[in-house]
N, C-alpha and C positions, 0 to 999 in steps of 0.2 A: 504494500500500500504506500502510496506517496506521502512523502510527509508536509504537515500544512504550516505554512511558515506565511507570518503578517508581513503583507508589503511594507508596514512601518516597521520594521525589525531592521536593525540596520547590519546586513553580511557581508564580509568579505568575500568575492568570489571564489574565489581558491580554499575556502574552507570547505569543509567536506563532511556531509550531514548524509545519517544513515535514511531508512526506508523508518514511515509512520511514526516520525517523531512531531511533534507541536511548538514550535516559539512561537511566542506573543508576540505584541505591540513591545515596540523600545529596546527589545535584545537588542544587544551587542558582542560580535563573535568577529574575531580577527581570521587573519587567513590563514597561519601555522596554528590551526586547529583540526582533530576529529571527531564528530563525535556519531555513537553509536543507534544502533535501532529502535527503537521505542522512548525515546527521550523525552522528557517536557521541560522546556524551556519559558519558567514565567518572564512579564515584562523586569525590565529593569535589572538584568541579570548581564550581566560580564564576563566572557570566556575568552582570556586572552589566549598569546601566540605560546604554544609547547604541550598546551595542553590537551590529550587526548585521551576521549572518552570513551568507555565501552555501552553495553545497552541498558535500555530501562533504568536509567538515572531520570531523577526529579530534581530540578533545580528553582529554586523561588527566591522572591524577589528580593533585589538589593544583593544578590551573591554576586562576587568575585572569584573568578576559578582561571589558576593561572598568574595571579600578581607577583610583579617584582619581589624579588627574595629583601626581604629585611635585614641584609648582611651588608657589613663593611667589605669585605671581602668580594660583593659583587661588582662587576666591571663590564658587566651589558651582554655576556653569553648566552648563545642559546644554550636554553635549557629545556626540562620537563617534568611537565604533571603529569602522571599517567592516573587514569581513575577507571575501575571494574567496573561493576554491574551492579543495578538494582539498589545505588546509594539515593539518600536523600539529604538534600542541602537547603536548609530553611532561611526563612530571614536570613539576611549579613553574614553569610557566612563567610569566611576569607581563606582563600589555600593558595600560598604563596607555591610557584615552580621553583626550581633547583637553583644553586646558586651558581654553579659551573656545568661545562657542557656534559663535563663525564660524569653526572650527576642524575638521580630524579627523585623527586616526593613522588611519594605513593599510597592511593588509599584504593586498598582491598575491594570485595564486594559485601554488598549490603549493612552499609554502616547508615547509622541517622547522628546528622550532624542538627543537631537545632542551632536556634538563634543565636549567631552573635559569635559561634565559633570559631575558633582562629588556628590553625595548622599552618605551622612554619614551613621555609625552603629544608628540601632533603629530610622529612621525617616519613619514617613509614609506618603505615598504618594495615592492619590484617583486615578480617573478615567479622562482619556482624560487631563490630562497636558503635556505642554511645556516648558524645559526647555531648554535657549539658549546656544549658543557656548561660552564653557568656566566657565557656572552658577557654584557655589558651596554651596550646600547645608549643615548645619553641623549636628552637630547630635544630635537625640532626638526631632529632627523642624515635625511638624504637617502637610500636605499640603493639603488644600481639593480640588473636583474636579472642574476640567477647569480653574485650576490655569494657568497665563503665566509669563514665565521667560524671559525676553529678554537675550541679551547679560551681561555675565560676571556680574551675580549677586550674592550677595554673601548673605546669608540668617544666623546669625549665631546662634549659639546652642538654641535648647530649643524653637525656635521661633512659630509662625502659621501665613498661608496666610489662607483667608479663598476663600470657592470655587467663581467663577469665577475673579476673580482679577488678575490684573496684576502690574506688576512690572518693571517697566522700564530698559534701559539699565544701567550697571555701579552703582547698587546701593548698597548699605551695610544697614542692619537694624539689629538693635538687639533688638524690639518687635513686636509685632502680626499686621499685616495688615489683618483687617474685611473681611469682603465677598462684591464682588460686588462693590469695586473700583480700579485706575488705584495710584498706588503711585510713586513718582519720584522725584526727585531732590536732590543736599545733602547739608544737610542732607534731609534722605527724608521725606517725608509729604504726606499728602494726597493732591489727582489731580483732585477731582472728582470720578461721577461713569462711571462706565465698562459697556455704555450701549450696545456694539458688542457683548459683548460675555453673555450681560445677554438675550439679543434677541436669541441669539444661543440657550442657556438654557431653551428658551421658557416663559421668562417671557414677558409680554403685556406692552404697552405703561401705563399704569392705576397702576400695579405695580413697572415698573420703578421712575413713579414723587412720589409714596410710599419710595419707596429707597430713593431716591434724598431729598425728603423732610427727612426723618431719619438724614440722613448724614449732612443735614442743623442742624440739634439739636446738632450732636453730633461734628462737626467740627468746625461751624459757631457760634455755640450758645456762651453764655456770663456764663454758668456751669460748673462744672466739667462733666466728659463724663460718670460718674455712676447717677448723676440728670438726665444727660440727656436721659438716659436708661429711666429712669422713665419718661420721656417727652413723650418719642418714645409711649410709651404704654400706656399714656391719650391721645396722640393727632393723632395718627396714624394710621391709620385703619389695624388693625388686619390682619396677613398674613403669610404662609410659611415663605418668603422673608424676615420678618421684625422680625417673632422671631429665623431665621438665626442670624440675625445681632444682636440682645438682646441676645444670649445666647451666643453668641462669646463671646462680650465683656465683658458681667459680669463672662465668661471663665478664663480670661486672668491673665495668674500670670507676665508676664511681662510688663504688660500696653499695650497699641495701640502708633500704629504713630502720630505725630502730624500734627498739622492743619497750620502751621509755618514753 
């Protein structure tokens, strides 16, 4: 099916628009763009040059997708946003592209960005996250999948969430929160595990008190949290789950959250 696109939309010819997508009135889409099949383009939406789309994304009004990277560091190269399938960008939401050619931001399929959220040059983002009204992500930050963002958080450079975890409202971190807990408070700390969304993920009750006991070594314990890596892996019974959570941490150039 053709897609319908408003004579008031203002396109570069050279961009390149799938089958049965919709832009409004007042879009704006430069010409180093792609974007995929079944797209909706509200008015007043910005998709500049690097950016390329895959299908069945939503995009509404006042998004910028594609803006200049936020870096000193940048010096006018082409760059790239690559964006999956089936995201949704609400109000304002802002996703800067890469800050150098050999570079790209990236965000997964099926994430909801609400209002007002802010994704830096070069972060990458997984599959199926949430990030809330306001969140600001900086740049170079990690996000694996079925991260959650509440409200107004602020993630800064270089960071990693790991996938399903959340992150409470109002919080600022500037190191790595592991996979598969809930962090909060400020300063923040760990909360516990995320066991809603690891039941989402499909992990079983039997995996979960595997997590739970992990997170006992590595938050609760009287170690440092690289012994306690080495705990996880004499006393814990072997798992996806569990060398998730071992290869995070022995990952980490910035250290994990604290247990305090």
């Amino acid at each position: 099916m053709a897609s319908e696109i408003s004579p008031k939309a203002e396109i570069d010819p050279r961009a390149k628009i799938g089958n049965n997508c919709k832009i409004y009135p007042f879009a704006y889409i430069e010409g180093d763009v792609e974007i995929g099949d079944g797209c909706t383009i509200y008015p007043f939406v910005s998709i500049l040059n690097g950016t390329h789309m895959g299908k069945n994304n939503t995009v509404f009004q006042g998004a910028v997708l594609g803006a200049l990277p936020q870096d000193f560091d940048f010096i006018g190269e082409k760059s790239e946003l690559v964006i999956g399938d089936r995201n949704v960008f609400r109000e304002n939401v802002v996703i800067n592209r890469a800050t150098h050619s050999d570079g790209k931001t990236v965000i997964g399929n099926a994430n909801f960005f609400m209002e007002g959220a802010h994704i830096s040059h070069d972060t990458k983002v997984g599959h199926r996250c949430v990030f809330g009204y306001g969140t600001k992500i900086a740049g170079d930050c990690e996000i694996g999948d079925a991260a959650i963002f509440s409200t107004s958080v602020i993630a800064n450079a270089r960071t990693r969430v790991g996938a399903c975890s959340m992150v409470r409202s109002g919080c600022t971190f500037s190191k790595d929160i592991p996979p598969f807990i809930i962090a909060g408070n400020s300063p923040i700390k760990y909360c516990g595990i995320n066991s809603v969304m690891m039941s989402k993920y499909g992990l079983d009750a039997k995996t979960q008190k595997h997590v739970a006991n992990a997170y006992r070594l590595v938050f609760h314990g009287q170690t440092s949290v690289f012994d306690a890596v080495l705990q996880i892996k004499e006393q814990v019974p072997d798992g996806e789950s569990i060398r998730m959570i071992t290869s995070f941490i022995e990952g980490t150039k910035l250290g994990i959250i604290s247990k305090i």
